[in-house]
Backbone as numpy.savetxt, mean C-alpha at the origin, in Angstrom:
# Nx Ny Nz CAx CAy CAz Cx Cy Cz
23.55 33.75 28.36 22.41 33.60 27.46 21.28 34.48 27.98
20.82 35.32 27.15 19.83 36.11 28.08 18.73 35.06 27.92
17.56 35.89 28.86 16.28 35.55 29.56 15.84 35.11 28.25
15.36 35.80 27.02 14.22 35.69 26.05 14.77 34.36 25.15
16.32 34.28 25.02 16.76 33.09 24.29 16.57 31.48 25.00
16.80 32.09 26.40 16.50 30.31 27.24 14.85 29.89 27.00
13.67 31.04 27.50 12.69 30.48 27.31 12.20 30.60 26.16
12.76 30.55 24.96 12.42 30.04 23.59 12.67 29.14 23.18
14.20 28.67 23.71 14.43 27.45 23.90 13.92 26.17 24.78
13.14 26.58 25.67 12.66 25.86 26.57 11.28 25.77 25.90
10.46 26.57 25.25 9.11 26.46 24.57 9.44 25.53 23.34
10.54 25.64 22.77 10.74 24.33 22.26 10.91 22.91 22.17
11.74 22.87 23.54 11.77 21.86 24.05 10.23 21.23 24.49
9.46 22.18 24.67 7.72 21.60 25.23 7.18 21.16 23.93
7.68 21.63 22.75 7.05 20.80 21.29 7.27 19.42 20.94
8.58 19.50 21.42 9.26 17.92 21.06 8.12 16.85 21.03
7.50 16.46 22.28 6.59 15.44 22.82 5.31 15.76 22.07
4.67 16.67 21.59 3.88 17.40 20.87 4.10 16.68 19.31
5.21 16.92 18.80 5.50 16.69 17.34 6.05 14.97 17.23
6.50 14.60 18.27 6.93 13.08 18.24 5.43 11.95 18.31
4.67 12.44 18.87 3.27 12.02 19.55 2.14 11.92 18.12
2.53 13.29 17.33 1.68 13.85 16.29 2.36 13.05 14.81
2.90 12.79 14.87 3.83 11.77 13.71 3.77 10.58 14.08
4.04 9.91 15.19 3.30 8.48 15.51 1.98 8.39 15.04
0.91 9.09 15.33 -0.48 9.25 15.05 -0.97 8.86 13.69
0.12 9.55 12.80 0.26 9.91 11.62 -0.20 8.34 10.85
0.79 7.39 11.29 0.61 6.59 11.00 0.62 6.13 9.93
0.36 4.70 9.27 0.41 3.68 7.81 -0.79 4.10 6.91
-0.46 3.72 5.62 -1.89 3.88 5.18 -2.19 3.33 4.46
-3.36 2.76 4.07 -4.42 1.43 3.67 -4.43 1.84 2.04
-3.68 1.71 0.99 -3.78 2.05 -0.30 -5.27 0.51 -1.25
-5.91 1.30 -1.44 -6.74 0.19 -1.94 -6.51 -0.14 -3.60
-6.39 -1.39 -4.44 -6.46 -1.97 -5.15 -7.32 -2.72 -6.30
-8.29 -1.97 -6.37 -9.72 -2.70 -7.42 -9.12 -3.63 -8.31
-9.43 -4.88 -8.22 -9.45 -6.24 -9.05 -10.23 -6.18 -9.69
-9.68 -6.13 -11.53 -10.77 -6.54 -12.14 -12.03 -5.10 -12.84
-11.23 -4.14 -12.47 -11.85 -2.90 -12.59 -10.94 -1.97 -13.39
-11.52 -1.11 -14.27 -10.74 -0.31 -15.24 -10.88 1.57 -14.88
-9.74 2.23 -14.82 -10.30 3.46 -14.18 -11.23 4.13 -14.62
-12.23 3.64 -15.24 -13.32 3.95 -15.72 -14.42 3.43 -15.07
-14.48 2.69 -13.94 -14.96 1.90 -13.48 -16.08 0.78 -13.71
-15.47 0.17 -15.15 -16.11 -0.48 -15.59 -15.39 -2.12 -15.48
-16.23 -3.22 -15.49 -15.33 -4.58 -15.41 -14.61 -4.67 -16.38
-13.19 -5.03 -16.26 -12.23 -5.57 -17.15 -11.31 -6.25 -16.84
-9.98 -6.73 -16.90 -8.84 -7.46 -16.90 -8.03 -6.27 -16.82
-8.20 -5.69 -15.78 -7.07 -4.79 -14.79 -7.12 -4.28 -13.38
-6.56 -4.18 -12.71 -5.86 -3.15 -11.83 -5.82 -2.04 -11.45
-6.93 -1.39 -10.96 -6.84 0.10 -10.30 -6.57 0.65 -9.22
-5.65 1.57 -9.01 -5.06 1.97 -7.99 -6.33 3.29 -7.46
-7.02 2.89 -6.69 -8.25 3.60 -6.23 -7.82 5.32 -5.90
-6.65 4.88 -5.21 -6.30 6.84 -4.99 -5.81 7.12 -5.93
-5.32 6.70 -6.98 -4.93 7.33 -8.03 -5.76 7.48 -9.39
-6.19 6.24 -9.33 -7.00 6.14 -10.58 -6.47 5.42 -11.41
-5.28 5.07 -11.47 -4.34 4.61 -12.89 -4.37 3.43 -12.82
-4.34 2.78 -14.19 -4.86 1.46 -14.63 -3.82 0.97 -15.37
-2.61 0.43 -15.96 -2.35 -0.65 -14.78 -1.98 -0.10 -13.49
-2.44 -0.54 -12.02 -1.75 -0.04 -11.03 -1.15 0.30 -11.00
-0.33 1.53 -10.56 1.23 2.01 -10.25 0.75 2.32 -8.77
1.57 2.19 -7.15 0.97 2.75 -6.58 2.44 3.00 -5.70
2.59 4.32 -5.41 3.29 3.98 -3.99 3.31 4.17 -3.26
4.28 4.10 -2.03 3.64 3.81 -0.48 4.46 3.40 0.34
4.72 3.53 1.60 5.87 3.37 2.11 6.24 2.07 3.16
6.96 1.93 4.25 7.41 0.72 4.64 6.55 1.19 5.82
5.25 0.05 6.23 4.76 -0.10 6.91 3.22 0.37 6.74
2.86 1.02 5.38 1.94 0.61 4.56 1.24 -0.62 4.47
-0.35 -0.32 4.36 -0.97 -2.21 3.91 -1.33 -1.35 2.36
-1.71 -2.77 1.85 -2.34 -2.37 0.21 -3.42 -3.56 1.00
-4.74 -3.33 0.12 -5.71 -4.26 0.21 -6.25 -4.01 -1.59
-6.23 -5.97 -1.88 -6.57 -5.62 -2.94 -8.04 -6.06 -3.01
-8.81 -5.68 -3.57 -10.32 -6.14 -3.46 -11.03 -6.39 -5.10
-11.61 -7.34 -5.02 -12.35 -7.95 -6.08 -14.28 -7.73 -5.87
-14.69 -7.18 -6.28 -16.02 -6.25 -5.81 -17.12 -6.07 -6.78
-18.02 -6.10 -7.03 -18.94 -5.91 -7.67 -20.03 -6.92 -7.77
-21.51 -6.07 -8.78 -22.11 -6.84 -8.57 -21.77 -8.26 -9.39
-21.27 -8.49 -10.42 -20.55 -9.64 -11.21 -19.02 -9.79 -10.95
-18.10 -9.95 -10.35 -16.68 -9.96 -9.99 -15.95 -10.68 -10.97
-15.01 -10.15 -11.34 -14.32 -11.44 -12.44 -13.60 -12.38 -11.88
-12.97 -13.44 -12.55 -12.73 -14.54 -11.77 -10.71 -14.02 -12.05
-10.12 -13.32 -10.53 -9.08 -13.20 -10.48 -8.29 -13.37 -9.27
-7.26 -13.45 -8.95 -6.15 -13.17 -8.29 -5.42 -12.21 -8.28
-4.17 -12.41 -7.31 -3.05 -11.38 -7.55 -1.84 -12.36 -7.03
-0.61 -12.38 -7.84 0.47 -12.79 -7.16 1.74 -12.44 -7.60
2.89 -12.09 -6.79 3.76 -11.10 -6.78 4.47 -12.08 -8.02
5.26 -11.41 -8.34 6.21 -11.87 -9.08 8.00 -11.34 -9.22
8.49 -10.09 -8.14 9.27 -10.37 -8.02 9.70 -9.43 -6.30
10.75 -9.31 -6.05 11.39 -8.60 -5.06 10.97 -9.55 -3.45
10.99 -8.87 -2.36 11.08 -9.56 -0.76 9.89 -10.08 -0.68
8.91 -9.56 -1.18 7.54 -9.74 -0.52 6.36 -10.71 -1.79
6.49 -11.56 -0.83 5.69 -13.02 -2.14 4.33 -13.19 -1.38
3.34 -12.49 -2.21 2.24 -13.06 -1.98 1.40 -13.58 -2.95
0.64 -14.67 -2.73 -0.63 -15.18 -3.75 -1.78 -14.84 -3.58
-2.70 -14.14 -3.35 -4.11 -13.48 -2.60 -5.23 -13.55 -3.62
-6.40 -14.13 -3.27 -7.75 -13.79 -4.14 -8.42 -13.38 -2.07
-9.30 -15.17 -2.08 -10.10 -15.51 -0.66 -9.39 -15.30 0.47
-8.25 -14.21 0.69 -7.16 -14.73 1.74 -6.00 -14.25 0.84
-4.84 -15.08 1.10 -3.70 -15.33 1.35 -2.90 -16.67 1.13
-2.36 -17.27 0.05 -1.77 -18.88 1.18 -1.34 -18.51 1.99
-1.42 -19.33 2.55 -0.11 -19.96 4.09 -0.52 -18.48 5.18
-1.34 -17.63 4.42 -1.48 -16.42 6.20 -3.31 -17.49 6.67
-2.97 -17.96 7.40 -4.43 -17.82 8.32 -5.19 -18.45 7.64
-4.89 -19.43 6.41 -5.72 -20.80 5.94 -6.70 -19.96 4.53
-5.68 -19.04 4.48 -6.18 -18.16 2.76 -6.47 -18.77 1.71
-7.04 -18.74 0.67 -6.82 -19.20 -0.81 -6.28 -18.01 -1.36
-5.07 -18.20 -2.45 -4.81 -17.81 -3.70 -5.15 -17.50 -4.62
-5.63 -18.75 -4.84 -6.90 -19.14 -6.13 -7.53 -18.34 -6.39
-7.52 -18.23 -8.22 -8.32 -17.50 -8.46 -10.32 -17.61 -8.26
-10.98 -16.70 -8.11 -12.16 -16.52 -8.01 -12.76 -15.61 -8.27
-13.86 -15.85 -8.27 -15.42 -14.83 -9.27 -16.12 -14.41 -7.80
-15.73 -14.35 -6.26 -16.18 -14.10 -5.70 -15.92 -12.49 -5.14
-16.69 -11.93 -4.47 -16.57 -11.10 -3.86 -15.37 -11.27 -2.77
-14.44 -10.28 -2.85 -13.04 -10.63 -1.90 -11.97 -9.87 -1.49
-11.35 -9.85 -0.24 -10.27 -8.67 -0.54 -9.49 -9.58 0.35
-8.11 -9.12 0.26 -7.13 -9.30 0.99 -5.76 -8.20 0.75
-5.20 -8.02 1.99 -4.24 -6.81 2.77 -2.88 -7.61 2.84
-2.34 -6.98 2.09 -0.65 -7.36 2.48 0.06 -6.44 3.11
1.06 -6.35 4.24 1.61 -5.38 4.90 3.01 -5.69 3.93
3.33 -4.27 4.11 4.82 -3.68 2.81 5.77 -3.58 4.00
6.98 -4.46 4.30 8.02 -4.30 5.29 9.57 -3.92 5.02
9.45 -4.22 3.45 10.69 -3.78 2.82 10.92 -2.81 1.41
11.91 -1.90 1.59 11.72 -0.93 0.27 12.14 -1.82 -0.73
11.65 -1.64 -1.27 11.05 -2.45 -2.70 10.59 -1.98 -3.67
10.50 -2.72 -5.14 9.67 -2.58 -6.37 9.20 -3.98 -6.42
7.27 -4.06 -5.97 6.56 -4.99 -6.02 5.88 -5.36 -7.43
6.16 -5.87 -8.19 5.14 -6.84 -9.68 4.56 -7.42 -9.28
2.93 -7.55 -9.64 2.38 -8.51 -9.64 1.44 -8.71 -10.97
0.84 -9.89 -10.51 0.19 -10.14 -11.73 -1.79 -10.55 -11.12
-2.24 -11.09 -12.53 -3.76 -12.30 -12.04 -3.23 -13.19 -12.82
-3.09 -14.54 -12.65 -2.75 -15.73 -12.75 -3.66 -16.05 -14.30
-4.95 -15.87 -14.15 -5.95 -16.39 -15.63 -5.47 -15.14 -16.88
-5.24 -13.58 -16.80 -5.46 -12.33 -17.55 -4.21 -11.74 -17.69
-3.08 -12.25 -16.93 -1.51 -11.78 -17.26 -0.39 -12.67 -17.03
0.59 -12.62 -16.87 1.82 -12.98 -16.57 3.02 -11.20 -16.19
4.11 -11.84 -15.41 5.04 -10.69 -15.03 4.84 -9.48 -16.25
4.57 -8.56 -15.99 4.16 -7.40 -16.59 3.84 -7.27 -18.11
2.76 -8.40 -17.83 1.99 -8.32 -19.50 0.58 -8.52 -18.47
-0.38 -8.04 -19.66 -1.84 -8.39 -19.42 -2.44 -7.75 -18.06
-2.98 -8.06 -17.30 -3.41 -7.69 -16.22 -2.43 -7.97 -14.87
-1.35 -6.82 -14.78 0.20 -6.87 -13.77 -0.28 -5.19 -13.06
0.70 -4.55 -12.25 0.22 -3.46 -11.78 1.75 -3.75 -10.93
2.18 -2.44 -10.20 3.69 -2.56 -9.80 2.92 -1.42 -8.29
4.24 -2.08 -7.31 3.69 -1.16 -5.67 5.58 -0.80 -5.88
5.87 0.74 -5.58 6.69 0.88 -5.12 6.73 1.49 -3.56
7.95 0.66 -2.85 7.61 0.97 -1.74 9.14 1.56 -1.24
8.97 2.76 -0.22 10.08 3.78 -0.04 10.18 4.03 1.28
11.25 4.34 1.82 11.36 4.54 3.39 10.93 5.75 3.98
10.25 5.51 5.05 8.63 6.48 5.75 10.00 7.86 5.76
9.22 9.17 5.62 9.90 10.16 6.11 9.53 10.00 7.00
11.15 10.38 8.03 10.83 11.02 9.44 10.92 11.96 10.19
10.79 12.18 11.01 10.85 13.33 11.61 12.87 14.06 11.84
12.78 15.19 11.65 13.44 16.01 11.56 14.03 17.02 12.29
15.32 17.10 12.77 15.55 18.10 13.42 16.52 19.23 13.21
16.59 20.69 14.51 17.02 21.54 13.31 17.37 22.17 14.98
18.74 22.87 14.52 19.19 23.85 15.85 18.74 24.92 15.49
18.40 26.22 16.82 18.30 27.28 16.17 19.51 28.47 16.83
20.13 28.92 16.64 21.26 29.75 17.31 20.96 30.95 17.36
């Protein structure tokens, strides 16, 4: 093997820890959820997917993703969110049930709550008072397995 092919190969080998380090970093990401807000950003009986804009929610996002959905303004409408089908069952307005002494329940308060996404999935949900399973005020999370890192010989 001549000289110039080993230490090109060896300058590669010094990236590895470089690119493994730089993709950990990379990390999950916090997709936010407006309750109660229309992508117009006016109050209504929907679901906005804040990075996207789109009303009913569509959002997706991968395994190990949070969504936080938030209910905000100066008048808040009185809503919830609760899944309605696939791995991941949550009820969220004040909280959460059953995480950490949450309410469900719907409310007119100012509020957010974060669900972590652990399985690939197609998430439905709904607000308990303004929809049912994908009528009225519903919004869908699809969730997909993280790309990862990649490798490649060079000869």
């Amino acid at each position: 093997m001549p000289a110039t092919t080993a230490l090109f190969r060896n300058s590669l080998l010094c990236l590895v820890p470089f690119a493994l380090a730089t993709t950990a970093m990379a990390g999950s990401t916090n997709h936010i959820i407006n309750v109660g807000v229309n992508s117009s950003g006016s109050q209504s009986n929907a679901f906005t997917d804040a990075g996207s804009n789109t009303s009913p929610a569509v959002t997706s996002a991968q395994v190990g993703d949070t969504v936080t959905f938030q209910n905000v303004g100066a008048s808040p409408g009185f809503h919830n969110v609760v899944s309605n089908s696939g791995a991941t069952q949550f009820r969220c307005a004040n909280g959460c049930d059953g995480v950490g002494g949450g309410n469900g329940a719907p409310s007119s308060a100012n509020w957010s709550a974060t669900i972590t996404l652990t399985t690939v999935e197609t998430i439905n949900y709904f607000c308990e008072v303004h929809g049912a399973p994908n009528i009225g005020m519903f919004g869908t999370i699809t969730v997909a397995v993280p790309v990862g890192l990649q490798s490649f010989e060079i000869d």
